[in-house]
MARKE-682715 format. One record per residue (C-alpha): x, z, y; residue number from 0. Coordinates in Angstrom, 1 decimal. Last residue first. Example, Ala and Ser with C-alpha at 12.3 -4.5 7.8 and 13.67 -1.06 7.14 Angstrom:
+--------+--------+--------+-----+
:   east :     up :  north : num :
+--------+--------+--------+-----+
:   13.7 :    7.1 :   -1.1 :   1 :
:   12.3 :    7.8 :   -4.5 :   0 :
+--------+--------+--------+-----+
end
This chain:
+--------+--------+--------+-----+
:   east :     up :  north : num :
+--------+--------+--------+-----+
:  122.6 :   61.5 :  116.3 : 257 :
:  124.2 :   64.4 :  115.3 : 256 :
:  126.9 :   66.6 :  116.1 : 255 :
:  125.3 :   68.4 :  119.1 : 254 :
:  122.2 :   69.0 :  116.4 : 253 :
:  123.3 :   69.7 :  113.9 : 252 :
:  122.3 :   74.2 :  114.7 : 251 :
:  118.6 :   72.6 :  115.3 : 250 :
:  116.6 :   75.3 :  113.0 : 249 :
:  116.1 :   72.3 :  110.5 : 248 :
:  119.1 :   71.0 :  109.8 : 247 :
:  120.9 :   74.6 :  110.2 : 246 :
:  118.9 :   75.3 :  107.4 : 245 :
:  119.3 :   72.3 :  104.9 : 244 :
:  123.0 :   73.0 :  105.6 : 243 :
:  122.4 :   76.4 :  104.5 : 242 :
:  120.4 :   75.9 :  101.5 : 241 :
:  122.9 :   73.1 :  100.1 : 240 :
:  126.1 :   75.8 :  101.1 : 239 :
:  123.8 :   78.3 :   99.0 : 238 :
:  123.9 :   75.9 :   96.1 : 237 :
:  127.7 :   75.1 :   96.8 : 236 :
:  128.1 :   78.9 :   96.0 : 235 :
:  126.9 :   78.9 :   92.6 : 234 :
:  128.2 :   75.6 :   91.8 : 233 :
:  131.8 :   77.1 :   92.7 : 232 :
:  131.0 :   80.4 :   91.1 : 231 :
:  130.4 :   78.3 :   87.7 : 230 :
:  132.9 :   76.5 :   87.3 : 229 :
:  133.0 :   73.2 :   89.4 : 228 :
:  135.0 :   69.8 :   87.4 : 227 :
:  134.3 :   67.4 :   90.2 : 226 :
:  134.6 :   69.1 :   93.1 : 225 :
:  137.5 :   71.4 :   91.9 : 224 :
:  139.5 :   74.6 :   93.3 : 223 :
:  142.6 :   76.1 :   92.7 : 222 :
:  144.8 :   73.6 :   95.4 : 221 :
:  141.5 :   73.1 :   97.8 : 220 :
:  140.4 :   76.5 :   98.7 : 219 :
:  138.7 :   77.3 :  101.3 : 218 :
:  137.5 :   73.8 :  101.6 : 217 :
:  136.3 :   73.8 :   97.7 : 216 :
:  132.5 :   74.7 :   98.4 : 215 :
:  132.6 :   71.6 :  101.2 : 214 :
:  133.0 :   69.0 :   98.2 : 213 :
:  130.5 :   70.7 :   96.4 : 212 :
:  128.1 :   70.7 :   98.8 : 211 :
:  128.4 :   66.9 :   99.7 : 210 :
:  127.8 :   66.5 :   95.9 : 209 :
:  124.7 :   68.6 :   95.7 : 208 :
:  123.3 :   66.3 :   99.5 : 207 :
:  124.6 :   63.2 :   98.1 : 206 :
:  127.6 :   61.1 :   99.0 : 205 :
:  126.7 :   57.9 :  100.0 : 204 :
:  128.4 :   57.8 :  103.0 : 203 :
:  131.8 :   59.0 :  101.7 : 202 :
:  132.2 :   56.6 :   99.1 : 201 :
:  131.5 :   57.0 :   95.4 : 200 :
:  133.7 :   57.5 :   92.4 : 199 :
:  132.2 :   61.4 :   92.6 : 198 :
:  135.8 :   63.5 :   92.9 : 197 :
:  138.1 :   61.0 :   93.5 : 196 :
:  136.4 :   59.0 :   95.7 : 195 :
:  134.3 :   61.5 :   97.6 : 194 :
:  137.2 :   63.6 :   98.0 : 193 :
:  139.5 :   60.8 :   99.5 : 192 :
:  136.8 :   59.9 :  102.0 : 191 :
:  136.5 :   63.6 :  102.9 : 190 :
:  139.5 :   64.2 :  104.0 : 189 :
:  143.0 :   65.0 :  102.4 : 188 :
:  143.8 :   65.0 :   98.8 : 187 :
:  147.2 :   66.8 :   97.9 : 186 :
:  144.5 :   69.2 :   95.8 : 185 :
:  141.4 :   69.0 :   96.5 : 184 :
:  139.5 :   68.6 :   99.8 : 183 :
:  142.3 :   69.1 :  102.3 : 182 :
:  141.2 :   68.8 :  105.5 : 181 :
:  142.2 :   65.6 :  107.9 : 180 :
:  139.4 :   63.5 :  107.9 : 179 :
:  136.5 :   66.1 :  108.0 : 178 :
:  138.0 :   67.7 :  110.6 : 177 :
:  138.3 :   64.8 :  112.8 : 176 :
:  135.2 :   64.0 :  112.2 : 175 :
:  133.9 :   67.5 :  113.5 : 174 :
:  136.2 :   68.0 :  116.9 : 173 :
:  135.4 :   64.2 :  117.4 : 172 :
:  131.1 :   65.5 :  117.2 : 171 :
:  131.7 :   68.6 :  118.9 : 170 :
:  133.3 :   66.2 :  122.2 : 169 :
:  136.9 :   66.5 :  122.6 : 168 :
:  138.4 :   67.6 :  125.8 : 167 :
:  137.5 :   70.9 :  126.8 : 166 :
:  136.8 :   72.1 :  123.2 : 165 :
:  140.6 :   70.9 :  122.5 : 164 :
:  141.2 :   72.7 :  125.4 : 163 :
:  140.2 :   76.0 :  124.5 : 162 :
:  141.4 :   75.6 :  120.8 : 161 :
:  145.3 :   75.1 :  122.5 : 160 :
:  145.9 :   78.9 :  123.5 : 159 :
:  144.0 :   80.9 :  120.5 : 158 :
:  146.3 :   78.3 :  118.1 : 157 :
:  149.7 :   79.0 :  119.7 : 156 :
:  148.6 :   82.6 :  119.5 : 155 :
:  147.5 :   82.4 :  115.8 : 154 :
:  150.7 :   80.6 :  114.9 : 153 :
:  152.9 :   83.3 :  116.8 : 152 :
:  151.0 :   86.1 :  115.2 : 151 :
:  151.9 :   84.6 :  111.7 : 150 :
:  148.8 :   83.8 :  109.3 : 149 :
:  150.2 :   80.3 :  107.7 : 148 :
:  149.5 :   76.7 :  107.7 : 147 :
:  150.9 :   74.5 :  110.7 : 146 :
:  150.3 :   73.1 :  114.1 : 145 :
:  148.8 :   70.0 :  115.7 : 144 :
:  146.7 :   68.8 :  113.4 : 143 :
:  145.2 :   71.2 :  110.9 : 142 :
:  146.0 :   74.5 :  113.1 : 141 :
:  143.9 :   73.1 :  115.9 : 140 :
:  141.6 :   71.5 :  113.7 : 139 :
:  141.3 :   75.0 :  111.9 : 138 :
:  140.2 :   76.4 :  115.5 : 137 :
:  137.8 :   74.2 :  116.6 : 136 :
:  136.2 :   74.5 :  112.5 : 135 :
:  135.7 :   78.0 :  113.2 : 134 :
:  138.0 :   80.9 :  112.1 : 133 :
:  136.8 :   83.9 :  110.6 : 132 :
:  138.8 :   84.5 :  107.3 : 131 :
:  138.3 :   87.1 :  105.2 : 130 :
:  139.4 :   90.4 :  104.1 : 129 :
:  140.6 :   91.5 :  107.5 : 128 :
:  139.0 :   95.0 :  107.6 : 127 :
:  135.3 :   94.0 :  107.0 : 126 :
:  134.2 :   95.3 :  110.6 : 125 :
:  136.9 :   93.1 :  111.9 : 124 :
:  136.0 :   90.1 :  109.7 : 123 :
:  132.5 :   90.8 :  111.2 : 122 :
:  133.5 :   91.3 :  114.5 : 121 :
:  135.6 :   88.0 :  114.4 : 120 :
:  132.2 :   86.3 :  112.9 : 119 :
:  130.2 :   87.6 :  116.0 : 118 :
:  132.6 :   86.0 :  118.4 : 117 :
:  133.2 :   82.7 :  116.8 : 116 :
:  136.0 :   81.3 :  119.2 : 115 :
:  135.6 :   77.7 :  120.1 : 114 :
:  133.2 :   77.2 :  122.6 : 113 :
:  129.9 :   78.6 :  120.6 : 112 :
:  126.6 :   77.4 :  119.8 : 111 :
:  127.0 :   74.0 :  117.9 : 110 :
:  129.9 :   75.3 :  115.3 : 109 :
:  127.7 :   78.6 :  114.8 : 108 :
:  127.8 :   78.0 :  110.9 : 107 :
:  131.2 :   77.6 :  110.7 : 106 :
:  132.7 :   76.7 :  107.4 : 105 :
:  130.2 :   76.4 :  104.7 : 104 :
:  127.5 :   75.5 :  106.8 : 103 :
:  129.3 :   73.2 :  108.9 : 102 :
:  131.1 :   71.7 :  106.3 : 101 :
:  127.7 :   71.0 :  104.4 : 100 :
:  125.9 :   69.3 :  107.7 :  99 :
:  128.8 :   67.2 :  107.6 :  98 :
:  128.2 :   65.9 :  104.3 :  97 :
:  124.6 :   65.9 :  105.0 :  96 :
:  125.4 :   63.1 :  107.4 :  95 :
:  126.8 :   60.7 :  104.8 :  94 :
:  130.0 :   59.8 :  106.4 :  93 :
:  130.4 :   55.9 :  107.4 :  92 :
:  129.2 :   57.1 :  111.2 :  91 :
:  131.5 :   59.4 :  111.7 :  90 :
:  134.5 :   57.3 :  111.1 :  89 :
:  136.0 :   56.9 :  107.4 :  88 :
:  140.5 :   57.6 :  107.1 :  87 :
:  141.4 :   57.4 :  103.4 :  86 :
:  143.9 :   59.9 :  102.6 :  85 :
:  145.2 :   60.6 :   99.3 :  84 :
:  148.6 :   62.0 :   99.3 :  83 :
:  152.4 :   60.4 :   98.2 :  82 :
:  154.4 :   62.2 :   95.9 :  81 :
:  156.9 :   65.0 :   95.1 :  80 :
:  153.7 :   68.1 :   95.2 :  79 :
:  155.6 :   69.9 :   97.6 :  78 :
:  156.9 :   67.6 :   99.6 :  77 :
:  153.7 :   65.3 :  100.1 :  76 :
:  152.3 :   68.7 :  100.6 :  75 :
:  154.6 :   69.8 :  104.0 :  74 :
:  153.9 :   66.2 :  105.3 :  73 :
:  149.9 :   66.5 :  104.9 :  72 :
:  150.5 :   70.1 :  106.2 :  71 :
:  152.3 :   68.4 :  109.1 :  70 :
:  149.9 :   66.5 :  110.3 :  69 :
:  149.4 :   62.2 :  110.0 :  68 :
:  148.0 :   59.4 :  112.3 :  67 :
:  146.0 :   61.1 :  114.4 :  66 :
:  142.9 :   59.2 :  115.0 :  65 :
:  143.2 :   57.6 :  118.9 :  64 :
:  140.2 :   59.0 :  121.2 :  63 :
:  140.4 :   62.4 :  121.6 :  62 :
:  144.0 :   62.3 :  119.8 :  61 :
:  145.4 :   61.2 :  123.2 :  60 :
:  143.8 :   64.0 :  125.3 :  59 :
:  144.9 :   66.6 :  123.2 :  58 :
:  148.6 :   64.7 :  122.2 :  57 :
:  149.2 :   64.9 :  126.2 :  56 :
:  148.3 :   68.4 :  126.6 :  55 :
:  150.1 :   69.2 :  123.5 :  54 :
:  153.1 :   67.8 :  125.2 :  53 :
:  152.8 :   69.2 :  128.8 :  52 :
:  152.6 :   73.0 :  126.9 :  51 :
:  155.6 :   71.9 :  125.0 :  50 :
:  157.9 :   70.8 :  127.5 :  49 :
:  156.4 :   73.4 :  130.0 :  48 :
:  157.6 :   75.9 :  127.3 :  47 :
:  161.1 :   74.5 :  126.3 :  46 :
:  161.7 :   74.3 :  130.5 :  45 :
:  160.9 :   78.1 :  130.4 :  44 :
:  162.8 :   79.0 :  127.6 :  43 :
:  165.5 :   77.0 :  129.0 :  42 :
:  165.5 :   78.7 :  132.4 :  41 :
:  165.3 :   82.2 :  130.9 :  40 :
:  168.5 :   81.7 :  128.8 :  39 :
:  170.4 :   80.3 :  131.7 :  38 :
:  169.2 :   83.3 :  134.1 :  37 :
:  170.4 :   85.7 :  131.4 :  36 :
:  173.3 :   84.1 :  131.1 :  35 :
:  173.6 :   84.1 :  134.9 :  34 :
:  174.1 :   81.7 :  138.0 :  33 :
:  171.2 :   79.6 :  137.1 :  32 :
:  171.9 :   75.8 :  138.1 :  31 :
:  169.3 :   74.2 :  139.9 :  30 :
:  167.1 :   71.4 :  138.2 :  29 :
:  164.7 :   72.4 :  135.7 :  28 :
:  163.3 :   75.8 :  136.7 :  27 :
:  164.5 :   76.2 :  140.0 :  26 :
:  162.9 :   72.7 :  140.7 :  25 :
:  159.4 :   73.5 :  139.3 :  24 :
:  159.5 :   77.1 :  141.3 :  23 :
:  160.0 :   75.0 :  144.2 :  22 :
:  157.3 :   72.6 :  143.8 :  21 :
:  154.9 :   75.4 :  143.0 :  20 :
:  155.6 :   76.7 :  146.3 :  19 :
:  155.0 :   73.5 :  148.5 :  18 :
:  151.7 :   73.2 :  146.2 :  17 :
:  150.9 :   76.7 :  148.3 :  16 :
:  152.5 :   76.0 :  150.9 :  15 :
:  150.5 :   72.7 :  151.3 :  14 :
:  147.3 :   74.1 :  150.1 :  13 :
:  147.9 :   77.0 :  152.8 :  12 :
:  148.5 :   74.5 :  156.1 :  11 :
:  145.5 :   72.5 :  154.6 :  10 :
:  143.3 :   75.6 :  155.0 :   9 :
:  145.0 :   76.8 :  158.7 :   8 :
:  144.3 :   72.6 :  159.8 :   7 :
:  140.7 :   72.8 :  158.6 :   6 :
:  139.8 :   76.2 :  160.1 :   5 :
:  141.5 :   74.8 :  163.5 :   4 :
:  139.6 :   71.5 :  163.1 :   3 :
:  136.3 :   73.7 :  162.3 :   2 :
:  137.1 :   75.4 :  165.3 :   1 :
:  138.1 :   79.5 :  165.5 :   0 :
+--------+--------+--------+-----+
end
């Protein structure tokens, strides 16, 4: 066989093949389905490429514009009958040990893996389920473009988009964003808020035992306090302060740092 005849049987199968797709697109959102059944299926199916082409859209858009509110902000502006605290700070106006400290406390691996923490799901595994094992890809996911909650659905929805939000956003974005868009205390969201309230000081002068109190609260930000710590909490904000100094120095920063 020629090249040109190679060439011309290759292009012959891209064509069907995008030729098929085409069709499938127009079953699905333009001809009538002659059952119930068929009805139902072609809604679902138009809901879902709705959706999917949506997120897609809102990924790529967020990787560059800051997103401008989530719905567990929303969802605790309700609750609590009043507006939040929020003060948006780019990367480079957060003290960088502040961001070694959420990484430490949070997701230690943040630099090595692409998304998924494989060795922390084992260990929750191992453990039974007692704790969480998400990464900070994964709580971004759920922070801005889903919701709070541990239903199968949510955790599916989240498995699907972390993926490309890994794709998309450099470790660096994945991190401010986190860091803007968490809840630090109590109806206080991101880290410029926390430093505020809790310290009177703003986010890039927070110091490496304030930075680690700040991130010892993330698990818990309604029952937990920065600026008034009981004991546990300053216990564990001294290991956070060991472990950010670690990952420091052992190169784990490093694809969020300068």
């Amino acid at each position: 066989m020629t090249r040109s005849a190679r060439k011309s049987k290759s292009g012959t199968r891209s064509g069907k093949a995008a030729g098929g797709l085409a069709a499938r697109l127009k079953a699905v959102f333009l001809d009538r389905p002659a059952s119930l059944v068929g009805w139902i299926r072609a809604v679902f199916l138009r809901g879902a490429l709705i959706l999917g082409a949506l997120v897609v859209v809102l990924v790529l858009l967020f990787s560059v514009v800051n997103p401008p509110v989530t719905f567990t902000m929303m969802s605790e502006s309700w609750r609590l009958d009043r507006s939040l605290h929020r003060d948006w700070v780019p990367m480079e106006r957060i003290a960088p040990v502040m961001a070694r400290s959420a990484v430490a406390a949070e997701d230690a691996n943040f630099c090595l893996h692409w998304g998924f923490d494989v060795a922390a799901i084992r260990a929750v595994i191992a453990e039974g389920g007692t704790r969480g094992g998400s990464t900070i890809s994964q709580q971004v996911v759920k922070n801005v473009f889903l919701w709070q909650g541990r239903s199968w659905f949510r955790k599916a929805l989240e498995a699907a988009i972390t993926p490309l939000v890994e794709l998309v956003w450099s470790k660096r974005r994945i991190l401010e964003v986190y860091l803007n868009v968490a809840e630090m205390s109590e109806g206080v969201f991101g880290v410029g808020a926390a430093a505020q309230q809790s310290f009177g000081v703003t986010a890039d002068k927070l110091s490496a035992r304030q930075a680690a109190l700040i991130a010892a609260v993330l698990p818990s930000p309604r029952t937990r306090s920065a600026a008034k710590p009981s004991a546990a909490l300053r216990k564990r904000a001294a290991g956070i302060a060991d472990g950010a100094a670690t990952i420091r120095a052992d190169g784990r920063a490093a694809c969020f740092e300068d």
